[in-house]
DSSP file (Angstrom, degrees, kcal/mol; ACC not computed):
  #  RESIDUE AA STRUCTURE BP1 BP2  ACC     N-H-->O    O-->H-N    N-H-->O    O-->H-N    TCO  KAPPA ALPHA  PHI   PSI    X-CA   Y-CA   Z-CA
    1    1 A X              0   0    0      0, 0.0    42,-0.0     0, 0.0    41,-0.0   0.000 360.0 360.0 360.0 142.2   54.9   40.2   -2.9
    2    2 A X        -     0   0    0      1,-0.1     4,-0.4     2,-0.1     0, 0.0  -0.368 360.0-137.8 -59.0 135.6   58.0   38.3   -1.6
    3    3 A X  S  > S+     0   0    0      1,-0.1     4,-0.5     2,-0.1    -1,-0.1   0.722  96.5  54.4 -78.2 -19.5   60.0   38.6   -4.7
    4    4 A X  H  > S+     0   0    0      1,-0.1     4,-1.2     2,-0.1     5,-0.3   0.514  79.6  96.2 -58.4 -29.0   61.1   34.6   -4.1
    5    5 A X  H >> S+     0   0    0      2,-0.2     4,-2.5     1,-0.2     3,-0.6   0.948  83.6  37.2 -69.4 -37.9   57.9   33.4   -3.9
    6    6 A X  H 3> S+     0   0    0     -4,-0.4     4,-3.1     1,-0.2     5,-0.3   0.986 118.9  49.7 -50.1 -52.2   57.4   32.3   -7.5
    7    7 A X  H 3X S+     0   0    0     -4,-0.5     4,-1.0     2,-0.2    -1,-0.2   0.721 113.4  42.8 -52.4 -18.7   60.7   31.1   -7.8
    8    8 A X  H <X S+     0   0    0     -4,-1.2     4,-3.4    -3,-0.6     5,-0.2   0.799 117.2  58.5 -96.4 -14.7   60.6   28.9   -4.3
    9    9 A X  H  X S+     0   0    0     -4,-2.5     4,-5.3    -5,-0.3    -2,-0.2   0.928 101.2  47.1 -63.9 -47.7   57.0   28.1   -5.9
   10   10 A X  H  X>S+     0   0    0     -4,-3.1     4,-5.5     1,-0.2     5,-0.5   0.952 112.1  58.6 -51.3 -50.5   58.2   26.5   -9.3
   11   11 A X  H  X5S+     0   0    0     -4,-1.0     4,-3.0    -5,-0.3     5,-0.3   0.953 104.4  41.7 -30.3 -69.6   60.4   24.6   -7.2
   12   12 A X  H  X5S+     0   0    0     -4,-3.4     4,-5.0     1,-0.2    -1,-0.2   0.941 114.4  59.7 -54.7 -47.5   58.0   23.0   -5.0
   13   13 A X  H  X5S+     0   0    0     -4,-5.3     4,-1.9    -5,-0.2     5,-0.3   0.956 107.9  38.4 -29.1 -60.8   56.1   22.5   -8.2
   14   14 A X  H >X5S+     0   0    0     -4,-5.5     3,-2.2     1,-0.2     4,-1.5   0.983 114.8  59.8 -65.3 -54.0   58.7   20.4  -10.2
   15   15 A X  H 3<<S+     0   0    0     -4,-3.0     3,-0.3    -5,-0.5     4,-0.3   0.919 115.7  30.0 -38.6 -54.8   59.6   18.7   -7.0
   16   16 A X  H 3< S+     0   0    0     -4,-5.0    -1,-0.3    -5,-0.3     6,-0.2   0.531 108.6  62.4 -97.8  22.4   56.1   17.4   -6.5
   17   17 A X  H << S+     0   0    0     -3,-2.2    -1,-0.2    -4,-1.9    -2,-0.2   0.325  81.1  89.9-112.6  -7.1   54.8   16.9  -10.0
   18   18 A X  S  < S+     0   0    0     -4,-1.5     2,-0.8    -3,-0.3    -2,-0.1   0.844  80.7  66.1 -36.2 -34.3   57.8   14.2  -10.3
   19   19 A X  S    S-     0   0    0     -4,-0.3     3,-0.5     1,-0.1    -1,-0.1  -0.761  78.0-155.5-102.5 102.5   55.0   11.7   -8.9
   20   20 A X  S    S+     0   0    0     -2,-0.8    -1,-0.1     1,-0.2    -2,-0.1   0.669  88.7  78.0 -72.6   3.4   52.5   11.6  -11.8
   21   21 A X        +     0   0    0      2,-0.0    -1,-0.2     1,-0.0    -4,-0.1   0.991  69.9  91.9 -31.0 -79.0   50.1   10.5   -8.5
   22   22 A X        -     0   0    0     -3,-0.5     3,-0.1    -6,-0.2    73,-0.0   0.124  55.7-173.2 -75.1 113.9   49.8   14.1   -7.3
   23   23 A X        -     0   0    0      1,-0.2    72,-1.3    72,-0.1    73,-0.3   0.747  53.1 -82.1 -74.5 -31.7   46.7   15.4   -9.0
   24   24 A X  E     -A   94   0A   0     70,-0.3     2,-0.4    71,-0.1    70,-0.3  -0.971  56.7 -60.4 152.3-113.8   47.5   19.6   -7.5
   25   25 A X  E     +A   93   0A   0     68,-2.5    68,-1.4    -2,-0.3     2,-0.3  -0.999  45.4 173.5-167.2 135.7   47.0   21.1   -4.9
   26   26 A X  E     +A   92   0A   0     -2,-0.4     2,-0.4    66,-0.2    66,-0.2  -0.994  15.6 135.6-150.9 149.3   43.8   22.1   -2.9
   27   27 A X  E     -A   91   0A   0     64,-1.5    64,-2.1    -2,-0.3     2,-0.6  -0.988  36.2-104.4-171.6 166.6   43.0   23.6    0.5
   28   28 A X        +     0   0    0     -2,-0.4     2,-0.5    62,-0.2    62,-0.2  -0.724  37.0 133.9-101.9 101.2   41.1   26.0    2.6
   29   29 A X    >   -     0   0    0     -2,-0.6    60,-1.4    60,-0.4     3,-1.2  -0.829  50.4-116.0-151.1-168.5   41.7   29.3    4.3
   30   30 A X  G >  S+     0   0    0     -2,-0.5     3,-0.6     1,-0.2    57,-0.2   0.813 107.9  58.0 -90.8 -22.8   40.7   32.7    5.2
   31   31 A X  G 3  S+     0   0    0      1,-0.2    15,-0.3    -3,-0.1    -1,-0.2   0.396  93.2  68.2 -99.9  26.1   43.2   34.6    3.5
   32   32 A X  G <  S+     0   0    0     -3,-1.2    -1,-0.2    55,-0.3    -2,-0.2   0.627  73.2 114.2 -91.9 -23.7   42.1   33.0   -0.2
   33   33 A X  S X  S-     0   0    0     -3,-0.6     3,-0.8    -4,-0.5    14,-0.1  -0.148  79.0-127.7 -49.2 150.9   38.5   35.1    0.2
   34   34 A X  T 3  S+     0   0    0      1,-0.2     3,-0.4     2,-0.1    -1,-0.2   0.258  98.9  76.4 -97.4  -5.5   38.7   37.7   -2.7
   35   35 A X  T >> S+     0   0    0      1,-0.2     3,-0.9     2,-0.1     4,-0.7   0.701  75.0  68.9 -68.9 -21.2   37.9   40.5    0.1
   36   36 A X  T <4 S+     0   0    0     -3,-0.8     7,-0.3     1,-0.3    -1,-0.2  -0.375  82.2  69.6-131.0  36.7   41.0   40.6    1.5
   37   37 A X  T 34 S+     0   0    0     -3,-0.4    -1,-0.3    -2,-0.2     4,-0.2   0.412 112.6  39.4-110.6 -26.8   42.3   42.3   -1.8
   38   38 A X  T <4 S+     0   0    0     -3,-0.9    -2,-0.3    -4,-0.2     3,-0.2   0.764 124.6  38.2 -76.1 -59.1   40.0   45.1   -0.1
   39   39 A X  S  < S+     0   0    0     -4,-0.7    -3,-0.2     1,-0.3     2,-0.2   0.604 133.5   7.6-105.9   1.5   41.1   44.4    3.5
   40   40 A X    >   -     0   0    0     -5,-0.1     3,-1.8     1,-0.1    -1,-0.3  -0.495  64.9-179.5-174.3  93.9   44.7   43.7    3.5
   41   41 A X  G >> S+     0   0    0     -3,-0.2     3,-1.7     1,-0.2     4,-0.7   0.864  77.6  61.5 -60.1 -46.6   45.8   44.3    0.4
   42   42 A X  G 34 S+     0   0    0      1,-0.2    -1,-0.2     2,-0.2    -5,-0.1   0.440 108.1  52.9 -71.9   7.3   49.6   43.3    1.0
   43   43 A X  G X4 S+     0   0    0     -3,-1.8     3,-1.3    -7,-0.3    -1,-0.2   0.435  82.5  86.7 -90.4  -0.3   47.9   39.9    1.8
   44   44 A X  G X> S+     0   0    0     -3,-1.7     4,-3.0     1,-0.2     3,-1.9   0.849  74.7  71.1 -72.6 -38.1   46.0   39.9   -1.7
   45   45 A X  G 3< S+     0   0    0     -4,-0.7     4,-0.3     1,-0.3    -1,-0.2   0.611  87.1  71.3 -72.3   2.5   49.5   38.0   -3.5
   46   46 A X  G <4 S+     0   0    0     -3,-1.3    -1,-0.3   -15,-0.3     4,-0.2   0.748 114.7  21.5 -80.8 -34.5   48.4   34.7   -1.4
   47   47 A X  T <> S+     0   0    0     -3,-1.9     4,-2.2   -16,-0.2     5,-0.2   0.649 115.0  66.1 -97.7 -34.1   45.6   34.3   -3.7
   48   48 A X  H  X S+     0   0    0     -4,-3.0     4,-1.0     1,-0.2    -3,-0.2   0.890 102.2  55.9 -66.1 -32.4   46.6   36.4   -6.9
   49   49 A X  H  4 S+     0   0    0     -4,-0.3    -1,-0.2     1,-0.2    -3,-0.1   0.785 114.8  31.9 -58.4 -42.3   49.4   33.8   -7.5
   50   50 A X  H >4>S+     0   0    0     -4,-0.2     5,-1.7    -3,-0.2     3,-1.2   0.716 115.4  59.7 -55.1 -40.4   47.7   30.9   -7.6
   51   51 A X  H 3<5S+     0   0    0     -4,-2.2    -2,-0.2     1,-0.3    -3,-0.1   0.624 108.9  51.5 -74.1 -18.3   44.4   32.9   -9.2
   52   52 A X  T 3<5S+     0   0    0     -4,-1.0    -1,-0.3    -5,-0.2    -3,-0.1   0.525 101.3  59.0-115.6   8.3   46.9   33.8  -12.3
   53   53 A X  T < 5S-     0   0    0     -3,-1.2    48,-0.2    -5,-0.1    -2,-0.2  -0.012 131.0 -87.6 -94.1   9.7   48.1   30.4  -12.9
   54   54 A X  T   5S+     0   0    0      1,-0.2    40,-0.2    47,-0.1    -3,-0.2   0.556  75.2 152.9 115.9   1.8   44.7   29.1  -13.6
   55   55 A X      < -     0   0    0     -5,-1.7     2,-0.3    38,-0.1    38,-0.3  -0.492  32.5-142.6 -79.6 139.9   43.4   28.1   -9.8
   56   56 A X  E     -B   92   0A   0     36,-2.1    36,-4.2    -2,-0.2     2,-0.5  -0.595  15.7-167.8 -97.3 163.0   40.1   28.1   -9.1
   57   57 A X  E     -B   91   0A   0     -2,-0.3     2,-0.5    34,-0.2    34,-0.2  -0.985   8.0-171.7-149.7 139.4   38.3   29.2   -5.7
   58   58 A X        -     0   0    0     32,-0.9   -25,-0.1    -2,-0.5    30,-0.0  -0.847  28.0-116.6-127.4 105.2   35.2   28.9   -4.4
   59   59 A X        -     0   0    0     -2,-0.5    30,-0.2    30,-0.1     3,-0.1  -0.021  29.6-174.6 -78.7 171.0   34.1   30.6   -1.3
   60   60 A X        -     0   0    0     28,-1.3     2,-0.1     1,-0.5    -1,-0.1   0.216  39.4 -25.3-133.4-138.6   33.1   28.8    1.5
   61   61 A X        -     0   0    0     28,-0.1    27,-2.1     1,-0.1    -1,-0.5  -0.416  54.1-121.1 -99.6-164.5   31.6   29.8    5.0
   62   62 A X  E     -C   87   0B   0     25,-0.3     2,-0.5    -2,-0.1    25,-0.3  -0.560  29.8-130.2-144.1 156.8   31.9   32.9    6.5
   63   63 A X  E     -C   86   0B   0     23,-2.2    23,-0.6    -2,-0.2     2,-0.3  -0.982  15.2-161.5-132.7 125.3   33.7   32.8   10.3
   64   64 A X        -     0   0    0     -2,-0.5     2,-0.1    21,-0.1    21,-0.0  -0.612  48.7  -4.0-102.2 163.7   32.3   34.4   13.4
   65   65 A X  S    S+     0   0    0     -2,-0.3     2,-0.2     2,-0.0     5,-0.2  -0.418 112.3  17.0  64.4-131.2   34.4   35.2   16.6
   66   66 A X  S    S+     0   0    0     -2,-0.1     2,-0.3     3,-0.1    -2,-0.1  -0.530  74.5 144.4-122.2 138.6   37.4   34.6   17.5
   67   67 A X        -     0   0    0     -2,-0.2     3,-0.5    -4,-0.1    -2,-0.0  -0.889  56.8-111.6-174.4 138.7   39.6   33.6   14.2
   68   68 A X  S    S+     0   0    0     -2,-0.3     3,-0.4     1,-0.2     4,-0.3   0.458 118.1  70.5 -48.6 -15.8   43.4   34.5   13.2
   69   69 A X  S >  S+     0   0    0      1,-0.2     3,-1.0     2,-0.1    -1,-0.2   0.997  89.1  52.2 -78.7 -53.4   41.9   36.4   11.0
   70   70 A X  T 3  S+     0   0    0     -3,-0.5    -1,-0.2     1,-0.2    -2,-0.2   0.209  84.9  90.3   6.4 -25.9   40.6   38.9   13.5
   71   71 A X  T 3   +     0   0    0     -3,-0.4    -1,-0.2     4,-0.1    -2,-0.1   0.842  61.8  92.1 -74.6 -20.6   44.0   39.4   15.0
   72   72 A X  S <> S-     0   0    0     -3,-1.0     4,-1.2    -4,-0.3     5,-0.0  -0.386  82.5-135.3 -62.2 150.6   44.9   42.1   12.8
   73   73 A X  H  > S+     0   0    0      2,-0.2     4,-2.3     3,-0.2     5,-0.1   0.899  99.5  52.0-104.2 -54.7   43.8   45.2   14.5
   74   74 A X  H  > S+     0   0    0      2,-0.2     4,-1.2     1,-0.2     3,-0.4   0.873 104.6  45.0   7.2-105.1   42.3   46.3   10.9
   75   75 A X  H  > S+     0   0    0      1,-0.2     4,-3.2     2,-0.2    -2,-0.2   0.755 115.8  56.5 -61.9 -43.0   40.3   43.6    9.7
   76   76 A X  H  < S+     0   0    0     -4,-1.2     4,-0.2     2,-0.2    -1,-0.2   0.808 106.3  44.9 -65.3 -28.3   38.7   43.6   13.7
   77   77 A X  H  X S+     0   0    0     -4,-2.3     4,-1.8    -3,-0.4     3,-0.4   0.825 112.5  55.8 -80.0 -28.9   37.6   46.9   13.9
   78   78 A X  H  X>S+     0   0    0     -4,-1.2     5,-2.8     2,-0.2     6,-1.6   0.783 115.9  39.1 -40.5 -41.4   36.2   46.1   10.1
   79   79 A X  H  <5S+     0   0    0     -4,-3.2    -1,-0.2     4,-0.2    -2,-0.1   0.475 111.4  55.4-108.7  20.2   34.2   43.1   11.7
   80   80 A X  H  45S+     0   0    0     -3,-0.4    -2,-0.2    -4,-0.2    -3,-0.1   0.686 109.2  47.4 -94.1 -51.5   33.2   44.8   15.0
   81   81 A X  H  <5S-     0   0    0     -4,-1.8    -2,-0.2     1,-0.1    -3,-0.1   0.770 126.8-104.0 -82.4  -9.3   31.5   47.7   13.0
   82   82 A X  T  <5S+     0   0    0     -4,-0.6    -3,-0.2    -5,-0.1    -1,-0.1   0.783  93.8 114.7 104.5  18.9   29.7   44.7   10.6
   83   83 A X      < +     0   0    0     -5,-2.8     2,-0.3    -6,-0.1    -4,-0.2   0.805  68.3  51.5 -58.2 -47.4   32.4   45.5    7.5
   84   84 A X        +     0   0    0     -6,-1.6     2,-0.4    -9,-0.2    -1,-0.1  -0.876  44.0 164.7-139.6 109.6   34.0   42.3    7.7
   85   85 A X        -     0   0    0     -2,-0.3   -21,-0.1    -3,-0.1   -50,-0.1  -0.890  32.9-136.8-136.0 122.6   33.5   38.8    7.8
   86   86 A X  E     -C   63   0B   0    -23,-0.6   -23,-2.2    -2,-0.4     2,-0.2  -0.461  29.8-162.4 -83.7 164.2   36.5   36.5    7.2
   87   87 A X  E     -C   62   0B   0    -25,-0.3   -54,-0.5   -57,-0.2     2,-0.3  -0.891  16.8-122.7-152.4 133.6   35.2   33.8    4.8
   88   88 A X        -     0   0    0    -27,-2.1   -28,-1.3    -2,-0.2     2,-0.4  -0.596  28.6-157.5 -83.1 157.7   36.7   30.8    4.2
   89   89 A X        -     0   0    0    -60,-1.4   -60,-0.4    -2,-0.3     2,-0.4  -0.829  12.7-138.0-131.8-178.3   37.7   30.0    0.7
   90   90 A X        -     0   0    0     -2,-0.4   -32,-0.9   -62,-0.2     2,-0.5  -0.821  18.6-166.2-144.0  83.6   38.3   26.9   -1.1
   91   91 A X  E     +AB  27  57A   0    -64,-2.1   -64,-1.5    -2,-0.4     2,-0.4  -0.543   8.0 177.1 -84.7 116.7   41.5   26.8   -3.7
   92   92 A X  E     +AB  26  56A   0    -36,-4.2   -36,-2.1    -2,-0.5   -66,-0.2  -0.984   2.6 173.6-128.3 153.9   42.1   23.8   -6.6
   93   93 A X  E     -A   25   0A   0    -68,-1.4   -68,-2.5    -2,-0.4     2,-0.3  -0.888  24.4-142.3-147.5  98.1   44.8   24.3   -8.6
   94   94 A X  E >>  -A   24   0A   0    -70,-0.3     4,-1.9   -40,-0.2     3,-1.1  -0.557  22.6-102.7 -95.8 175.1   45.2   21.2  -10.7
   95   95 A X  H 3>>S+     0   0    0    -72,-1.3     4,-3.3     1,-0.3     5,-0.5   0.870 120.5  45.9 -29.1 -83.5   48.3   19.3  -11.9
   96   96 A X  H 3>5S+     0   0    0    -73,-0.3     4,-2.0     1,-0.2     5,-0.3   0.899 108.4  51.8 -52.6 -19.5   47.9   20.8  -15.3
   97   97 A X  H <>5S+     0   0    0     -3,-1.1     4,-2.1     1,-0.2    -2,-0.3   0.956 112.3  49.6 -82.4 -52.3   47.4   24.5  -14.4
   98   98 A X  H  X5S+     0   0    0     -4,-1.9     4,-1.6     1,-0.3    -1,-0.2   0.866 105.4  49.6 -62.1 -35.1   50.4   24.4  -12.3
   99   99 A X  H >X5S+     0   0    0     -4,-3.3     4,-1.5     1,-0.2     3,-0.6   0.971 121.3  43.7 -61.7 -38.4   52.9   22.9  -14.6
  100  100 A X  H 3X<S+     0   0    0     -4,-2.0     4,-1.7    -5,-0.5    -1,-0.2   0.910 111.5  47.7 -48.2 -28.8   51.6   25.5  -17.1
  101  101 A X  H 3X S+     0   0    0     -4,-2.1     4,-1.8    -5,-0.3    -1,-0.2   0.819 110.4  47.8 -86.5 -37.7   51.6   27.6  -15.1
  102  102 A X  H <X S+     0   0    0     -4,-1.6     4,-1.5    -3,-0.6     5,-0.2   0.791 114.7  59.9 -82.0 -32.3   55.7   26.7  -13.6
  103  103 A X  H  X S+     0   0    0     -4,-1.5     4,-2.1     2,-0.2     5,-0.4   0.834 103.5  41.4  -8.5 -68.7   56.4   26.7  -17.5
  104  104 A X  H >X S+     0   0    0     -4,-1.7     3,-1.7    -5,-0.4     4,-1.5   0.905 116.6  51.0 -73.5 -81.3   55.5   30.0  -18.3
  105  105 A X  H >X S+     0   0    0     -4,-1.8     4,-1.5     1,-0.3     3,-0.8   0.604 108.7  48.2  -4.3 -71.4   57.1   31.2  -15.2
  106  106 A X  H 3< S+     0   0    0     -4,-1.5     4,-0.4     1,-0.2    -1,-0.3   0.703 115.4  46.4 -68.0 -34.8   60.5   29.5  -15.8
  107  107 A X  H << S+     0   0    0     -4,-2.1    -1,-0.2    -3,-1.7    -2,-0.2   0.903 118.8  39.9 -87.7 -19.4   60.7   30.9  -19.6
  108  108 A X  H << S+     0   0    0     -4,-1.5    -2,-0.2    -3,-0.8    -3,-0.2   0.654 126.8  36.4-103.8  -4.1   59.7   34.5  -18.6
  109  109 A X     <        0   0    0     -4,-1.5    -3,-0.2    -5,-0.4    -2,-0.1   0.281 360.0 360.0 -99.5   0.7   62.1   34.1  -15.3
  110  110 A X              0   0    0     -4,-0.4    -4,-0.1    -5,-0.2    -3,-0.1   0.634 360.0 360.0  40.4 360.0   64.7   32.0  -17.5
C-alpha cells in the first residue's frame, strides 16, 4: 500500500467533514469486489482501507466483456477460462466512521 495514502486520506477527510452537510462518502467500482484480494492482491488496499475504518460494501452486478478491469493480462486470462467475473461493488462509508476512523489514525500516526 502507498505508504501516503492514509495520511493524504485524513486530509481529505478533515477537509471535507468541515461542512457538517457531507453525510460520507459512497460509490461504485470494480476494484471494491472482495475477489480482487484473490486476484490482484496489491489492489486489495483500495478496499481494506476503507473496510477497516468501518465502511460497508455491498456487491453489486457482475460485468461481462470488455471492462478496465479486464485489461490486466491476469484477471483476463482468469475470466476467459470462467475464473473471473469483475463485480461491481458498492462502498458507504459514513460521516461518523470516517472521522473515527481519521481520529484513530491521527493519534496512532501522531
Amino acid at each position: 500500500m502507498d505508504q501516503h495514502l492514509p495520511k493524504s486520506t485524513i486530509e481529505a477527510v478533515n477537509n471535507w467533514f468541515q461542512d457538517s452537510r457531507v453525510g460520507g462518502i459512497f460509490g461504485k467500482a470494480w476494484f471494491w469486489d472482495a475477489s480482487m484480494k484473490e486476484h490482484s492482491p496489491r489492489m486489495s488496499y483500495l478496499r481494506d482501507l476503507p473496510e477497516a475504518g468501518g465502511a460497508l460494501f455491498f456487491p453489486g452486478r457482475g460485468i461481462d466483456g470488455d471492462h478496465i478491469a479486464l485489461d490486466n493480462p491476469r484477471r483476463r486470462r482468469l475470466y476467459d477460462a470462467g475464473q473471473y467475473t469483475p463485480t461491481e461493488s458498492i462502498m458507504i462509508w459514513t460521516r461518523e466512521k470516517l472521522l473515527d476512523w481519521a481520529r484513530r489514525e491521527r493519534a496512532k500516526n501522531g
